[in-house]
ChimeraX commands (.cxc) that place a marker at each C-alpha (Angstrom):
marker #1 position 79.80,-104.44,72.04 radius 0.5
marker #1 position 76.49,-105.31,70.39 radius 0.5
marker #1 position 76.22,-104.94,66.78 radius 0.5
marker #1 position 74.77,-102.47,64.81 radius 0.5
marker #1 position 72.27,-104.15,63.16 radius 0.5
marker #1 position 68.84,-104.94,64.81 radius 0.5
marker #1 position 67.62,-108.88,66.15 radius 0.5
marker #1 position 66.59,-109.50,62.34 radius 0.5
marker #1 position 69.69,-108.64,61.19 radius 0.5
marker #1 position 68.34,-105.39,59.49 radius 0.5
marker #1 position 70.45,-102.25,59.67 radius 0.5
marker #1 position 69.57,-99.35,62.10 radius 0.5
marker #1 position 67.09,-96.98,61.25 radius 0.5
marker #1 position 67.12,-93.45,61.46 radius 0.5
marker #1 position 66.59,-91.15,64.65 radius 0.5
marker #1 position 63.03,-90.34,63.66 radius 0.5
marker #1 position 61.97,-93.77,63.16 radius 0.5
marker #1 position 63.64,-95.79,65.64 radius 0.5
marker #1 position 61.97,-92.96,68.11 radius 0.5
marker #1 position 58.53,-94.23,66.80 radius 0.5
marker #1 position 59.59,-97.57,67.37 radius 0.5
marker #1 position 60.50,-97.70,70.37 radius 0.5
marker #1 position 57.88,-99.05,72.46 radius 0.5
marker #1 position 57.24,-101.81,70.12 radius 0.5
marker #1 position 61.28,-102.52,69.54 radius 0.5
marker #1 position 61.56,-102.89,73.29 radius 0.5
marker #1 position 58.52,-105.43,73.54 radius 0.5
marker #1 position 60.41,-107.70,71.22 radius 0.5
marker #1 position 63.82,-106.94,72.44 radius 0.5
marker #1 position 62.67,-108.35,76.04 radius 0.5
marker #1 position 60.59,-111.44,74.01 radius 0.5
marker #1 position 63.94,-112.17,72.31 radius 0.5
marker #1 position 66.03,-111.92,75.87 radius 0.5
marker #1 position 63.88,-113.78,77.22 radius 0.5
marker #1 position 63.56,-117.07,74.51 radius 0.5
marker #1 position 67.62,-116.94,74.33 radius 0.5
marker #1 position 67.40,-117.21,78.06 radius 0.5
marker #1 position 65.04,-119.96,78.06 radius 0.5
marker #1 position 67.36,-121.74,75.36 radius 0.5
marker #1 position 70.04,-121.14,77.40 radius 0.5
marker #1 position 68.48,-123.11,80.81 radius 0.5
marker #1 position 67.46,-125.84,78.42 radius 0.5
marker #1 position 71.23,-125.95,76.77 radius 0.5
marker #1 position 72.57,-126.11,80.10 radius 0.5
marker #1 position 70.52,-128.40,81.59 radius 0.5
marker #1 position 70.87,-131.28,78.77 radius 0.5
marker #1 position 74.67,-130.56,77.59 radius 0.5
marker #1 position 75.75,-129.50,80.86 radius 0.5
marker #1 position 77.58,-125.62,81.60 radius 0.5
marker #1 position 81.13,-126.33,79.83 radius 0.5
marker #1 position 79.55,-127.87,76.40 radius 0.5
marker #1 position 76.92,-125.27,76.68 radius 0.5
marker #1 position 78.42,-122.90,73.78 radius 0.5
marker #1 position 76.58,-119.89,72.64 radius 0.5
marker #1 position 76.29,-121.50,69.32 radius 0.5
marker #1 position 74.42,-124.42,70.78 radius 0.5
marker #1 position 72.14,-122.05,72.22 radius 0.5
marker #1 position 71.44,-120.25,69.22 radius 0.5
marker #1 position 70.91,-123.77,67.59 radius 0.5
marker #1 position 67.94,-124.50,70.41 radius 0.5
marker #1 position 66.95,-120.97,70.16 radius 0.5
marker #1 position 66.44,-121.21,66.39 radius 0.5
marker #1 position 68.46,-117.92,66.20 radius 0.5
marker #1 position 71.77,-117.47,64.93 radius 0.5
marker #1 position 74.86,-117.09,67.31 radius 0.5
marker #1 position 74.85,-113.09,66.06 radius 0.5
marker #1 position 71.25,-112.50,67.30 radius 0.5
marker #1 position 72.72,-113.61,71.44 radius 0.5
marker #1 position 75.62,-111.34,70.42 radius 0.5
marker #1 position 73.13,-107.94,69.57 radius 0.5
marker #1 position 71.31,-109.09,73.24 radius 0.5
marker #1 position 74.39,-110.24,75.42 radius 0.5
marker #1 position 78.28,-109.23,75.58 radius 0.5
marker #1 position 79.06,-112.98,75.77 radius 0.5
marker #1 position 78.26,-115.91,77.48 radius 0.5
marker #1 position 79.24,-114.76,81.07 radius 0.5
marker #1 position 76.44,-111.52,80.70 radius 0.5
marker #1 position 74.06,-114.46,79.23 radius 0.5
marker #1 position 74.47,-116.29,82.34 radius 0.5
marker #1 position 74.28,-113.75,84.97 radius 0.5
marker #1 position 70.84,-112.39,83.01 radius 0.5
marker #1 position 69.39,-116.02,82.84 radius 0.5
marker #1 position 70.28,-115.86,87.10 radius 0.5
marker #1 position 68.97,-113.19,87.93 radius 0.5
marker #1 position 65.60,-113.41,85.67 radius 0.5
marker #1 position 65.17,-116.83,87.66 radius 0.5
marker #1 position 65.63,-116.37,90.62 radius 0.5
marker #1 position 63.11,-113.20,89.76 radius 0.5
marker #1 position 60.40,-115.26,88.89 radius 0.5
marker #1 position 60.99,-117.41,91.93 radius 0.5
marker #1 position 60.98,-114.39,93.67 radius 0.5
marker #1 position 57.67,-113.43,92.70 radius 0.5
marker #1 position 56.06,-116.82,92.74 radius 0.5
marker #1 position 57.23,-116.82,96.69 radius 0.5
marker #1 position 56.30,-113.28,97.59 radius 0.5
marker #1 position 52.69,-114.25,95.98 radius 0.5
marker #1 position 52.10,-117.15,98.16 radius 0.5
marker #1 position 53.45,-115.41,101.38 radius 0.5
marker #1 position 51.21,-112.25,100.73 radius 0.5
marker #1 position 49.43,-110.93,103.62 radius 0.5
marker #1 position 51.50,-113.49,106.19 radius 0.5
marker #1 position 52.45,-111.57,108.92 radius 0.5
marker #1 position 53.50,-114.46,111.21 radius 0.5
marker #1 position 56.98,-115.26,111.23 radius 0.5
marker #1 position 56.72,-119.07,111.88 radius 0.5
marker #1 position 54.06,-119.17,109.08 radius 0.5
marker #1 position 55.92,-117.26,106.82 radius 0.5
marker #1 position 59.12,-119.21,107.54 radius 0.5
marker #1 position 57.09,-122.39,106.51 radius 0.5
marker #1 position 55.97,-121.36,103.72 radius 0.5
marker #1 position 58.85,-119.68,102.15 radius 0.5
marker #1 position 60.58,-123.63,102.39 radius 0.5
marker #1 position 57.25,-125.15,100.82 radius 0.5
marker #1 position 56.79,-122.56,98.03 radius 0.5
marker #1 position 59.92,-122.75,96.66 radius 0.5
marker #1 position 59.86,-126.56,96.46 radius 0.5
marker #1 position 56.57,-126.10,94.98 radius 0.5
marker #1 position 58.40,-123.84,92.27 radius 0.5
marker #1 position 60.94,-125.84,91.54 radius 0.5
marker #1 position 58.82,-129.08,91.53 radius 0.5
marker #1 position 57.46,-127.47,88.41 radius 0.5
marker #1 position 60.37,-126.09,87.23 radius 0.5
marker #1 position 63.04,-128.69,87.51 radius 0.5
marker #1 position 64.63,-127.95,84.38 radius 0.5
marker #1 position 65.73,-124.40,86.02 radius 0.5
marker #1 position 66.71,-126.43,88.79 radius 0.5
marker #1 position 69.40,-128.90,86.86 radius 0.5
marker #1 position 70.39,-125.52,85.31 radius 0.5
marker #1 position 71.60,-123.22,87.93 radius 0.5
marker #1 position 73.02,-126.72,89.47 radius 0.5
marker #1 position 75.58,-126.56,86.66 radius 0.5
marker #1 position 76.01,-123.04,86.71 radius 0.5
marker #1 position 76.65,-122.24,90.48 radius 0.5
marker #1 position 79.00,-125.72,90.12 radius 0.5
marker #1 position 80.82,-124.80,87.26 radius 0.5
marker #1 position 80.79,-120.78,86.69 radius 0.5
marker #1 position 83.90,-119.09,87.49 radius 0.5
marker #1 position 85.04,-115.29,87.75 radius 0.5
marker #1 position 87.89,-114.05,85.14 radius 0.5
marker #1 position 90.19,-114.98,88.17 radius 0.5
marker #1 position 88.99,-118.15,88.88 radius 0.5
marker #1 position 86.76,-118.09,91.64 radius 0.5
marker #1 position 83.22,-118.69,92.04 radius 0.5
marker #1 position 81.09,-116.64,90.29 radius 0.5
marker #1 position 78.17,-117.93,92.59 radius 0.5
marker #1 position 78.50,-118.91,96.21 radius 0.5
marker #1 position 78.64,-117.69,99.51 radius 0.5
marker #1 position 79.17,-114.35,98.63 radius 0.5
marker #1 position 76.78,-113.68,96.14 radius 0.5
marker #1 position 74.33,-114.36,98.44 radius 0.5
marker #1 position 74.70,-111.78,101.10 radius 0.5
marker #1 position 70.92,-110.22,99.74 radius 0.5
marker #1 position 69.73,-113.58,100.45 radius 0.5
marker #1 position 70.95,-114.08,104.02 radius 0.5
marker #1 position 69.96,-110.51,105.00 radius 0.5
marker #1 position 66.41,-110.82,103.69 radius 0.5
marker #1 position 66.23,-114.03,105.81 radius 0.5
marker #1 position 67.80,-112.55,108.98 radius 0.5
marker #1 position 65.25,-110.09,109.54 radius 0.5
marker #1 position 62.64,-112.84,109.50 radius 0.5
marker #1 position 63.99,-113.79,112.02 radius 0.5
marker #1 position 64.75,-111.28,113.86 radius 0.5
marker #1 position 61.18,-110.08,113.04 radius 0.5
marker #1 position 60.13,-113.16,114.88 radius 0.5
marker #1 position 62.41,-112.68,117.84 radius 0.5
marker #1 position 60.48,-108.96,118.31 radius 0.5
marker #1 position 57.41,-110.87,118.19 radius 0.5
marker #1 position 58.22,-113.38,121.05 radius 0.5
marker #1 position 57.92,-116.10,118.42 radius 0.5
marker #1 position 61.57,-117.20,118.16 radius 0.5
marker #1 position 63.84,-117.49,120.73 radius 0.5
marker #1 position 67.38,-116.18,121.30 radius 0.5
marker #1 position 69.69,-116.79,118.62 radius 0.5
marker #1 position 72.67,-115.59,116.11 radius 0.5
marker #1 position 69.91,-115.05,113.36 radius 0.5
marker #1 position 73.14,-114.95,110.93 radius 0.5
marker #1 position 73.67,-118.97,111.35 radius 0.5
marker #1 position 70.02,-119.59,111.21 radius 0.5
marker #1 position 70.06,-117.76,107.94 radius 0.5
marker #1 position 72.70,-119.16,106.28 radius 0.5
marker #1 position 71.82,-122.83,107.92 radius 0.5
marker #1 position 68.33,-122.52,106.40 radius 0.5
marker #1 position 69.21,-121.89,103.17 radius 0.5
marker #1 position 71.94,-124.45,102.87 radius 0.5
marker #1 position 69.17,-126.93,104.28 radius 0.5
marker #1 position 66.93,-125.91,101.22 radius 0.5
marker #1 position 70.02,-125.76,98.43 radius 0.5
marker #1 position 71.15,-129.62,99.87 radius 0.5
marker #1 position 67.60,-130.59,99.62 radius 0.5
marker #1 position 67.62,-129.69,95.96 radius 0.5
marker #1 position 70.82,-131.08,95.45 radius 0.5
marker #1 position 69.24,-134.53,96.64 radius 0.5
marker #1 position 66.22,-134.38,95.10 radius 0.5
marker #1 position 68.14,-133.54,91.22 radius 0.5
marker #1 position 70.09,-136.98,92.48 radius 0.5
marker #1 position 66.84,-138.77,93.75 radius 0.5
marker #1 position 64.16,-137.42,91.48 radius 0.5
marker #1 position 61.21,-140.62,92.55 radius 0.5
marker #1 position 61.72,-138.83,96.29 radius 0.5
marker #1 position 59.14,-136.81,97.71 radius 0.5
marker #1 position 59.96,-133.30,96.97 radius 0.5
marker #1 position 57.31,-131.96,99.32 radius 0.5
marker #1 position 57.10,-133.96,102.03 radius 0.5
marker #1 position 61.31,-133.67,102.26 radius 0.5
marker #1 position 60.44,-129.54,102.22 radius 0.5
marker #1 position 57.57,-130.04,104.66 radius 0.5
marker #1 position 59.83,-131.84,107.13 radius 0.5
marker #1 position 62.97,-129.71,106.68 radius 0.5
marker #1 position 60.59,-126.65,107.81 radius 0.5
marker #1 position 59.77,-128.33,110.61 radius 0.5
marker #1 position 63.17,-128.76,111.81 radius 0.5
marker #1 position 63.36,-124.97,111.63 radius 0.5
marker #1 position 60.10,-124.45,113.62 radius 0.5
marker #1 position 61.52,-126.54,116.37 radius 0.5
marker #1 position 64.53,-124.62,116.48 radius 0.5
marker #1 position 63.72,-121.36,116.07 radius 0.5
marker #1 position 60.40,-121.75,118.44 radius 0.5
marker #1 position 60.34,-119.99,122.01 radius 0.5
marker #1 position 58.17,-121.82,124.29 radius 0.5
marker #1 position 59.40,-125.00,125.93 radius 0.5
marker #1 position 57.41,-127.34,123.39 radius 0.5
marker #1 position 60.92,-127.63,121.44 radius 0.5
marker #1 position 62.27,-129.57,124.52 radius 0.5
marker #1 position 59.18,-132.27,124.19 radius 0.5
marker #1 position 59.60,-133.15,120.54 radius 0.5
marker link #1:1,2 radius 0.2
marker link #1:2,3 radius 0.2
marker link #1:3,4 radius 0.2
marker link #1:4,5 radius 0.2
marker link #1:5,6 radius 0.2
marker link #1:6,7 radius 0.2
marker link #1:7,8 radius 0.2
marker link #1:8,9 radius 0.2
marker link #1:9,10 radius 0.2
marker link #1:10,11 radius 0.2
marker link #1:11,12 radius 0.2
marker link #1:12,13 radius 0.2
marker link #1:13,14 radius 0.2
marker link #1:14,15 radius 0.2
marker link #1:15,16 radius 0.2
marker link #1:16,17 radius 0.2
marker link #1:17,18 radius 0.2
marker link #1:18,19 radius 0.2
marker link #1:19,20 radius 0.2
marker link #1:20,21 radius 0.2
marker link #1:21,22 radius 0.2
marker link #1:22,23 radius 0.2
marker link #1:23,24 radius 0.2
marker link #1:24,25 radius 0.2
marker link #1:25,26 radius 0.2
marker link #1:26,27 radius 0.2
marker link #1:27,28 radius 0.2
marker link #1:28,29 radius 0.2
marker link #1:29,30 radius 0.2
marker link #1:30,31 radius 0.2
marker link #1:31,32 radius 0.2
marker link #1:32,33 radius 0.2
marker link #1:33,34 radius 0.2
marker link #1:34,35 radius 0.2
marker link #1:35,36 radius 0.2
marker link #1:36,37 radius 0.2
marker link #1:37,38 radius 0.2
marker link #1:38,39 radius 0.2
marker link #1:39,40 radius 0.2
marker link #1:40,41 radius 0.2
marker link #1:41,42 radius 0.2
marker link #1:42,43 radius 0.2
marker link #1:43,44 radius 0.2
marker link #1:44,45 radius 0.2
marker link #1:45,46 radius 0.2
marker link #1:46,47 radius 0.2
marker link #1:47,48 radius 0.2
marker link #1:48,49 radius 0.2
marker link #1:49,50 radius 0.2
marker link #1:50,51 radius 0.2
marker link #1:51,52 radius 0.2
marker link #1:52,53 radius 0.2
marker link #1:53,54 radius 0.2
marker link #1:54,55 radius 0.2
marker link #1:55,56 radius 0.2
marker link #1:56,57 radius 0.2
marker link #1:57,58 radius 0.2
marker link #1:58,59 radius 0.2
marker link #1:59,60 radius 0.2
marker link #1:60,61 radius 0.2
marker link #1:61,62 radius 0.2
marker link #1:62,63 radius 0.2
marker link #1:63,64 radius 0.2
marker link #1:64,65 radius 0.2
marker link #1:65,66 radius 0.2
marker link #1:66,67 radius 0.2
marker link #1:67,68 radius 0.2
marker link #1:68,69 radius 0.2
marker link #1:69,70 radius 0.2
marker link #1:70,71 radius 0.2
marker link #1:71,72 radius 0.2
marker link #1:72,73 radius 0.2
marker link #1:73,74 radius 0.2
marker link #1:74,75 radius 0.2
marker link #1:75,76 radius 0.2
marker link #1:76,77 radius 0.2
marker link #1:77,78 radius 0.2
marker link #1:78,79 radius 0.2
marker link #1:79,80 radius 0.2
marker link #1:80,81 radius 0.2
marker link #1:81,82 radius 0.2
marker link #1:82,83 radius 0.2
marker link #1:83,84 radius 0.2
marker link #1:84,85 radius 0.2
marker link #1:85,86 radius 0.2
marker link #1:86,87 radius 0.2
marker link #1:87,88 radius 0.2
marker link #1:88,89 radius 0.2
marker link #1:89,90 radius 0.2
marker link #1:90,91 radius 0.2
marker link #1:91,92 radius 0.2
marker link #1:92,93 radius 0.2
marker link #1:93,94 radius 0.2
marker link #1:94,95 radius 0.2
marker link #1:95,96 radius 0.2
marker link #1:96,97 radius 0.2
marker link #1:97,98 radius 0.2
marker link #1:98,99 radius 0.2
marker link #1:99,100 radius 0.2
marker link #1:100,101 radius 0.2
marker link #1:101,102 radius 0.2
marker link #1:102,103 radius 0.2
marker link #1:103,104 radius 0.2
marker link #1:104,105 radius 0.2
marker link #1:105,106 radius 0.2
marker link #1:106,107 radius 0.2
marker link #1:107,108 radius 0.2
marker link #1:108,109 radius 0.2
marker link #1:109,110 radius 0.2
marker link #1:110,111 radius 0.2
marker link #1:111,112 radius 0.2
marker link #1:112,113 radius 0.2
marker link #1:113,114 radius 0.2
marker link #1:114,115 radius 0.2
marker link #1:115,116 radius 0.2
marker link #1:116,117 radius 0.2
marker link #1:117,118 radius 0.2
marker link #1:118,119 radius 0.2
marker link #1:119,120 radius 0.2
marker link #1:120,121 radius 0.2
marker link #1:121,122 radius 0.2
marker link #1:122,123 radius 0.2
marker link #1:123,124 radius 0.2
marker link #1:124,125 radius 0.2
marker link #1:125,126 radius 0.2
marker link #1:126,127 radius 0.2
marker link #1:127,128 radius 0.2
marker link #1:128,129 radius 0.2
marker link #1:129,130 radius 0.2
marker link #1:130,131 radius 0.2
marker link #1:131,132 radius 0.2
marker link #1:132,133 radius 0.2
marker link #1:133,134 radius 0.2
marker link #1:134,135 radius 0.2
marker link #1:135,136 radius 0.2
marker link #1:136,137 radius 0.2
marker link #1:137,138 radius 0.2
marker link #1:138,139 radius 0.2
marker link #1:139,140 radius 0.2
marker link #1:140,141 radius 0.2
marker link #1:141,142 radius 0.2
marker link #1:142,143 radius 0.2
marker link #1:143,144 radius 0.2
marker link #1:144,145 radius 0.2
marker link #1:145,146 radius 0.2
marker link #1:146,147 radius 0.2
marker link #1:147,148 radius 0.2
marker link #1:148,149 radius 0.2
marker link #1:149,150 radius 0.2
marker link #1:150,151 radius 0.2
marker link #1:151,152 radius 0.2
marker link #1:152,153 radius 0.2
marker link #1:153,154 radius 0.2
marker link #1:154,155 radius 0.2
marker link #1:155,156 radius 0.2
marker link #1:156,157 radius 0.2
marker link #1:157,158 radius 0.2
marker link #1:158,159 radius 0.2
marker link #1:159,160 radius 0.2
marker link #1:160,161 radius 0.2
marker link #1:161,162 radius 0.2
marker link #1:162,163 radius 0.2
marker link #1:163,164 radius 0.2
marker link #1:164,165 radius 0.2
marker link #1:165,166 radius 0.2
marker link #1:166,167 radius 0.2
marker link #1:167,168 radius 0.2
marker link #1:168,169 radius 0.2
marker link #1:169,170 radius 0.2
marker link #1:170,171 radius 0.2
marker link #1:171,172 radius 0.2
marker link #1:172,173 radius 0.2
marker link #1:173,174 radius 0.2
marker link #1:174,175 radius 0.2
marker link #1:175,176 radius 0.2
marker link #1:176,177 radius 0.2
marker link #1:177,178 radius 0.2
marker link #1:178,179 radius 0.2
marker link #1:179,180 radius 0.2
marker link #1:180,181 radius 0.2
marker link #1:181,182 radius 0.2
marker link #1:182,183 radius 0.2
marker link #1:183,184 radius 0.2
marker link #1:184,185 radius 0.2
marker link #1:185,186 radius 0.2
marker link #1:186,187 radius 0.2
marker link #1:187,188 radius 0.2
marker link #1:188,189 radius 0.2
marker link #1:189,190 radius 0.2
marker link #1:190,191 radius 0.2
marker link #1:191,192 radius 0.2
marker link #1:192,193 radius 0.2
marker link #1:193,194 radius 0.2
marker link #1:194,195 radius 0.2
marker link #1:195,196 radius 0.2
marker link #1:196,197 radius 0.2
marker link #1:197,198 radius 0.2
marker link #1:198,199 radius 0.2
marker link #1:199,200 radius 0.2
marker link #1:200,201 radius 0.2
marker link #1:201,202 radius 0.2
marker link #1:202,203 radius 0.2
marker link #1:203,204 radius 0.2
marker link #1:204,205 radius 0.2
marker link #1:205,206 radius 0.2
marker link #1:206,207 radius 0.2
marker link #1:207,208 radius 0.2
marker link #1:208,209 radius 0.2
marker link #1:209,210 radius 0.2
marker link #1:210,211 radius 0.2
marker link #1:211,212 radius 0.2
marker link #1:212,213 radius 0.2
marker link #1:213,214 radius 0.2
marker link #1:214,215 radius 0.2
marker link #1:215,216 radius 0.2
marker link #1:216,217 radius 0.2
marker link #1:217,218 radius 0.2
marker link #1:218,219 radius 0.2
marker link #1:219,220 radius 0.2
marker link #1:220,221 radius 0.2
marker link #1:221,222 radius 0.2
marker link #1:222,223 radius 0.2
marker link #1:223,224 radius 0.2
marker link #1:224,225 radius 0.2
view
């Protein structure tokens, strides 16, 4: 439950004012979100998921702990926000660079290049959701990231594919294990390159989409290479 006070610890105002406040009090509501979640990924990413305490947070943040408890419900909502607005950004950075690419072999090489390119920029995100998808759990105990939670992900991939099939572009194939075999091609090549950081982010993401042009491609060039 968040508290009743406000981010600057001041108590609520009345109907009337809060009403005429609202446009500006939701400005800095999201500009608060979003620095706690950007002290969050840099938390995580230096003291690792476990040591990661809300308090620590706060500490990078420059906030105190009861500022992340008026934005978040605990550290579990923190985390899931601090997923979702990432992977919404990389989102967006993608869908910009792929704009107006109808091709589906062009688009499938440059969905693996522009998200290395992202997260050759951004490689403190990177060590971040590392920890988290390694170490965040469910109340029960599983997972909370993993092969389920990324069903949208596999779908939105599969009709690329499939797309390209229409087109005569790709060949036959279960566009389900292409999907999930491309993206576990691009999560192992961030894995390595978080290991391996002097290796050559883009040439590994330049030569992992052409693996996936040669064997997703229709015409009998595949067979020559």
């Amino acid at each position: 439950m968040r508290s009743e006070n406000d981010p600057s610890g001041q108590s609520g105002a009345g109907k009337g004012e809060q009403e005429s406040q609202t446009p500006e009090r939701s400005f800095i509501e999201k500009a608060r979100r979003a620095q706690i979640i950007d002290a969050a990924v840099d938390t995580i990413a230096v003291r690792g998921f476990a040591k990661a305490s809300l308090a620590q947070i706060a500490e990078r943040a420059g906030i105190s702990k009861g500022v992340i408890s008026y934005h978040f419900a605990g550290k579990s909502e923190l985390i899931e926000r601090l997923v979702e607005q990432v992977y919404g950004e990389i989102g967006a950075f993608v869908a910009a660079r792929l704009e107006g690419q109808a091709a589906a072999t062009a688009w499938l090489r440059g969905y693996v290049e522009s998200v290395a390119v992202y997260m050759h920029t951004h490689r403190t995100q990177l060590t971040a959701l590392g920890e988290i998808f390694s170490h965040f759990r469910t109340a029960d105990g599983a997972p909370r990231y993993g092969i389920a939670s990324s069903e949208p992900l596999y779908s939105a991939l599969e009709q690329v594919f499939l797309k390209g099939q229409q087109s005569g572009e790709f060949r036959a194939f279960d566009v389900r294990v292409m999907a999930v075999s491309l993206q576990a091609g691009i999560d192992s090549m961030f894995a390595y390159w978080s290991v391996h950081p002097e290796h050559d982010l883009a040439a590994y993401a330049s030569e992992l989409a052409g693996i996936f042009e040669h064997a997703t491609r229709a015409d009998s060039r595949a067979a020559q290479h």
